[in-house]
C-alpha positions in Angstrom: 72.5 112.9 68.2 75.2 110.5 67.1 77.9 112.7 68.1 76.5 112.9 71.8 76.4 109.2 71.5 79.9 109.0 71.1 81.0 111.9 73.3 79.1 109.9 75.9 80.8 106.5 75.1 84.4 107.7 75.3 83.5 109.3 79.1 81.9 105.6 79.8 85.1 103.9 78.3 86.7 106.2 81.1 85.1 105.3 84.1 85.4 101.1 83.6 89.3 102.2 83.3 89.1 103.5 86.9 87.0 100.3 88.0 89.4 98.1 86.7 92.3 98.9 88.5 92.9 97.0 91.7 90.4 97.8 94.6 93.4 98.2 97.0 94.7 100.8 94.9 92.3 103.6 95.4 90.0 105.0 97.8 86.3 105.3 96.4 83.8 107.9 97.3 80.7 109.8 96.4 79.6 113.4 97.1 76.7 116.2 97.0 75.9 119.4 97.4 75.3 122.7 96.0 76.1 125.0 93.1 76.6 128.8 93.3 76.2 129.5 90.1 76.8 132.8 88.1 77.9 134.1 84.6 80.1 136.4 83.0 78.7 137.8 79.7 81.0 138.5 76.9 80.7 140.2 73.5 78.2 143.0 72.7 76.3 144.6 76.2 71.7 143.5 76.5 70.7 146.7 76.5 68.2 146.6 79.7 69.0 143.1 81.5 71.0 141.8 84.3 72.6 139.1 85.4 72.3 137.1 88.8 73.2 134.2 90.4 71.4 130.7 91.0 71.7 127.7 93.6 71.5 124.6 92.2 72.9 121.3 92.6 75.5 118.5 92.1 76.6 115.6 92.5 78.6 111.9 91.9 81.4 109.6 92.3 85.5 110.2 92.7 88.5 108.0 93.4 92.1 109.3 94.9 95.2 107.4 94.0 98.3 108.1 95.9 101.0 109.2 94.1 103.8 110.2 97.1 103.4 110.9 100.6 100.7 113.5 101.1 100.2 113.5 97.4 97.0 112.2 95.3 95.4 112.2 92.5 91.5 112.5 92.2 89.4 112.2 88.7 85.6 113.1 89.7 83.0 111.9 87.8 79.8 114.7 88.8 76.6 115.8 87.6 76.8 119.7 88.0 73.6 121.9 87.2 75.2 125.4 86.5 73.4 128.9 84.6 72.5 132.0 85.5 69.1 134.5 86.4 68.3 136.7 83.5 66.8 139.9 84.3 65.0 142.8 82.9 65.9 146.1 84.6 62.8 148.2 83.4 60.1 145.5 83.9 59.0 142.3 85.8 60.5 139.9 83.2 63.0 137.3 83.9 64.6 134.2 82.8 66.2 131.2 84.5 69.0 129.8 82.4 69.9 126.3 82.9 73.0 124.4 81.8 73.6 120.9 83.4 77.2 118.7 82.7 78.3 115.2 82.9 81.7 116.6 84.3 85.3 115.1 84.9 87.6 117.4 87.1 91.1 115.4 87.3 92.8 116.9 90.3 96.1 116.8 92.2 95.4 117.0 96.1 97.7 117.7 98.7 97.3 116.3 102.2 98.3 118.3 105.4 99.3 116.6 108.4 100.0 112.5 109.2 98.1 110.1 107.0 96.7 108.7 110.4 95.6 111.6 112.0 92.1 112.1 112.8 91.7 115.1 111.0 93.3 116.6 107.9 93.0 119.3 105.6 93.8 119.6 101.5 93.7 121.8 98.9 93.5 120.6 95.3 93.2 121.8 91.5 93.4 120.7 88.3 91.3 121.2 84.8 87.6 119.6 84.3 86.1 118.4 81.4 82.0 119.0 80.9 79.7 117.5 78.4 76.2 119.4 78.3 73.6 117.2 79.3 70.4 120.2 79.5 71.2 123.6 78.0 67.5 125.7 78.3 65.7 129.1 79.5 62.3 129.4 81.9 60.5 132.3 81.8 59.9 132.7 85.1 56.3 134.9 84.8 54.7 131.7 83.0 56.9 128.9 83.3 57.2 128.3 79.5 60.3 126.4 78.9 63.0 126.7 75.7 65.3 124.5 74.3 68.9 126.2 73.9 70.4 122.9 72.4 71.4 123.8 68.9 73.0 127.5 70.0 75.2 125.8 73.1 78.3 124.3 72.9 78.6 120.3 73.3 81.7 120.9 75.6 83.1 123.0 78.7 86.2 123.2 80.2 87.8 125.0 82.7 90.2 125.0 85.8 88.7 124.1 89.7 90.9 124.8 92.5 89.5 125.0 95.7 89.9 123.0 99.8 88.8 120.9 102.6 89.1 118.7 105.3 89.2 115.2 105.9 87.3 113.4 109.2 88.0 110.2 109.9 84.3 108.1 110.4 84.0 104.0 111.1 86.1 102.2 107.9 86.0 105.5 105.9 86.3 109.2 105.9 83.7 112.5 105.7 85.0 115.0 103.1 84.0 118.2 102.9 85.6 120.9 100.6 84.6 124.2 98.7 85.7 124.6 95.0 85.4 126.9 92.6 85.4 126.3 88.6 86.2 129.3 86.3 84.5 128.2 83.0 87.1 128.8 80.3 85.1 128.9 76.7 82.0 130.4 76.2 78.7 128.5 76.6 76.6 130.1 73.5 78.1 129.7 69.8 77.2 133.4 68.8 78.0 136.7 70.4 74.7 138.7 71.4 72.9 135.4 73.0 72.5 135.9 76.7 74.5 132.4 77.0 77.5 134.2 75.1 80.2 133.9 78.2 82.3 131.7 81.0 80.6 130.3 84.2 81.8 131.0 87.1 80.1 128.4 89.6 81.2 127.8 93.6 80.8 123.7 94.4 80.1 123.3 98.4 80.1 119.5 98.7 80.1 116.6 101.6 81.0 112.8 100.7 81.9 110.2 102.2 85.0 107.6 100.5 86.5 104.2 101.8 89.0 102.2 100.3 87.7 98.6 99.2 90.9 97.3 100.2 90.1 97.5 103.5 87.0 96.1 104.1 87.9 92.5 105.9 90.9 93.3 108.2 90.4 90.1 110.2 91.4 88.4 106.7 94.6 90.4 106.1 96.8 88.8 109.2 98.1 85.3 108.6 99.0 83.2 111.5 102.1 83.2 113.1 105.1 80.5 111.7 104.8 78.8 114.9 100.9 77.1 114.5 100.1 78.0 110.8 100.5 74.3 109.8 100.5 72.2 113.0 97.1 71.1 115.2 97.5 72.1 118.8 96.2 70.0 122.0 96.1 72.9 124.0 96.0 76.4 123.6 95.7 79.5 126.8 96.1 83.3 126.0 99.3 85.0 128.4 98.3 87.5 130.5 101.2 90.5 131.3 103.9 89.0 129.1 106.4 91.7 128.0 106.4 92.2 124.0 109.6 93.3 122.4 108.7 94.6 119.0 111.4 94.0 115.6 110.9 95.0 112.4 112.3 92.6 110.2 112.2 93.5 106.8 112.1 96.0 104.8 114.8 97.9 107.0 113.0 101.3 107.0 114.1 102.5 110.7 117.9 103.3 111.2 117.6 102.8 114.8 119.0 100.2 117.7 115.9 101.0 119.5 112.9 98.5 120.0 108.9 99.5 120.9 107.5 97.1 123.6 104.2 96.3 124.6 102.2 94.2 127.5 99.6 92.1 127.1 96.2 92.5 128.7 94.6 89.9 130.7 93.3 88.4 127.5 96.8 88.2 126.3 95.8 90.7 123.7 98.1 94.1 122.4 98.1 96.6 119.8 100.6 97.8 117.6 101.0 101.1 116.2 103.4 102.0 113.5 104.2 105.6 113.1 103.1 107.3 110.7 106.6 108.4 109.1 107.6 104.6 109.0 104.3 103.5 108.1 104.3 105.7 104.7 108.1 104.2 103.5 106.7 100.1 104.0 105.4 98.3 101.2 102.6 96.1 100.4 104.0 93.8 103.1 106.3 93.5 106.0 107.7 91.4 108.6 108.4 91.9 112.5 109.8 90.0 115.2 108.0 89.6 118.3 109.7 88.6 121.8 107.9 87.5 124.5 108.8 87.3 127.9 105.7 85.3 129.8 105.3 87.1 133.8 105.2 82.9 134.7 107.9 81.6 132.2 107.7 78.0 134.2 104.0 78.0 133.3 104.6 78.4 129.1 108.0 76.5 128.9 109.2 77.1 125.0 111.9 76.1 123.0 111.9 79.7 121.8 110.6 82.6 123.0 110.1 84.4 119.4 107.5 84.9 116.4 107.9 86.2 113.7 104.5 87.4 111.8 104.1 88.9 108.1 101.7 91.8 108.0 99.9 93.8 105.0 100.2 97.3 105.0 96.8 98.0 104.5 95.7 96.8 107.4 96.9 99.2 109.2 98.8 101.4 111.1 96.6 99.6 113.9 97.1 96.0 114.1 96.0 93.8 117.2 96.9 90.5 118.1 96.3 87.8 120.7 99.4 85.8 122.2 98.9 82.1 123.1 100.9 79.3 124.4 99.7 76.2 122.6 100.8 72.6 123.4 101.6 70.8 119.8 101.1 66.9 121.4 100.3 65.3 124.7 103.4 63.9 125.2 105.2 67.5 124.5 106.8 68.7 127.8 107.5 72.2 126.0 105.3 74.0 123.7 105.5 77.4 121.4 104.0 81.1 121.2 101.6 82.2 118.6 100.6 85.8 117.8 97.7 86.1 116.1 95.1 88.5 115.1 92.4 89.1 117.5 88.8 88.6 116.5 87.1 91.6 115.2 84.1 92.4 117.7 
């Protein structure tokens, strides 16, 4: 008892580790599905009996932490119900094994594709660790059931590789992957028990993750230089002005070249940062925005340029509102602002 105690006290310790880590670092998510289960028996043959598959279930909670460009790593915290159908060949007698985990896979997943593409596939493996939660036989006929406790081991482990693909949906993503763990000790403690052998178990799952990060964007723009501190008297959105687009800092892009953009009649516009730029910026970065007004004797300025400081985790989409804004009454010239625009 005490021993379970602990076993189950060191896999707690584990999972307030993960919490603790910054909620910007790591996508959360939690998944369901089925289990495939089946059995390969090991040691001397049952004379008379066969084995078969069962469906069951699992389930629980997983975070991914990039590590490189495409390149993650996912611990899984799951409840998986695993076993096996035990079956006599010369009558109607049968059994239904049963052997449930607390289970920790810790896998490397690969991404294929952009990170902003709609829809992306992955493959992943890695080991899992299993803690037996239920270990017990049914006789099917009459529904009597028996404790296997004191014959099964406390611990599984084993190796789960398998794939899947990734659907972008509202502020997170649909995952659904196949796996399948191959069970590498053996269940029972002695040879001759029916449990004496490896599972063999295929997970078909869906979840669903988001990053908690990401869950304000209309927080994550400050204002542009030009207002951030100083009361306006009169402020209109610019309509068709021609946006010239610098990136500032970090210098990612070896390039003379510069992205332009119009605004609407709103005087709103959206920026989209590639995504083989958008993978090498950090946390934050700067650009330079030029504006050239279709009325420039309407929205006289003393200088036609913001410059705004963006998070990347905002992002790659980022939308803004331009705005000519008188600082006094007296002020014959006023100044641009980009800021973000309101989240509908």
């Amino acid at each position: 008892m005490w021993k379970k105690i602990i076993e189950l006290s060191v896999l707690s310790a584990f999972l307030v580790s993960l919490l603790s880590l910054p909620s910007s670092a790591f996508v959360f998510g939690v998944k369901g599905g089925v289990s495939l289960a089946s059995f390969g028996h090991e040691g001397p043959a049952l004379s008379g009996f066969s084995f078969n598959s069962r469906t069951r279930l699992n389930g629980g909670i997983y975070f991914s932490f990039e590590l490189f460009k495409g390149l993650a790593l996912q611990p899984e915290i799951l409840y998986v119900q695993k076993g096996f159908h035990f079956k006599s060949t010369e009558s109607e007698e049968a059994f239904d094994y049963s052997y449930d985990y607390l289970e920790i896979p810790v896998l490397l997943k690969h991404y294929f594709g952009a990170s902003d593409a709609k829809i992306s596939p992955y493959v992943f493996a890695g080991p899992y660790f299993g803690l037996n939660t239920l270990a017990r036989y049914e006789n099917t006929s009459d529904e009597t059931k028996y404790g296997l406790g004191s014959s099964t081991e406390d611990f599984e482990y084993g190796i789960s590789a398998g794939a899947g693909i990734m659907l972008k949906a509202g502020p997170g993503e649909i995952q659904i992957d196949g796996r399948y763990d191959a069970g590498l000790n053996k269940l029972a403690k002695k040879a001759g028990e029916p449990g004496y052998g490896r599972t063999r178990t295929w997970l078909i799952t869906i979840g669903y993750s988001f990053s908690p990060g990401k869950n304000n964007k209309s927080q994550t723009f400050p204002q542009s230089v030009n207002t951030a501190t100083r009361p306006t008297v009169k402020s209109e959105p610019v309509p068709g002005a021609e946006i010239t687009i610098e990136q500032l800092e970090p210098v990612v892009i070896k390039s003379s070249g510069k992205t332009n953009a119009k605004t609407d009649e709103k005087g709103g516009f959206s920026v989209i940062i590639p995504a083989d730029v958008f993978n090498k910026l950090g946390s934050e970065f700067k650009l330079l925005f030029t504006i050239k007004p279709l009325q420039p004797a309407k929205y006289p300025v003393e200088t036609n340029q913001v410059k705004v400081t963006l998070k990347k985790e905002a992002g790659p989409k980022y939308d803004f509102i331009v705005t000519w804004e008188k600082l006094t009454v007296k002020a014959n010239k006023g100044c641009f602002a980009v800021n973000p625009k309101a989240q509908q």
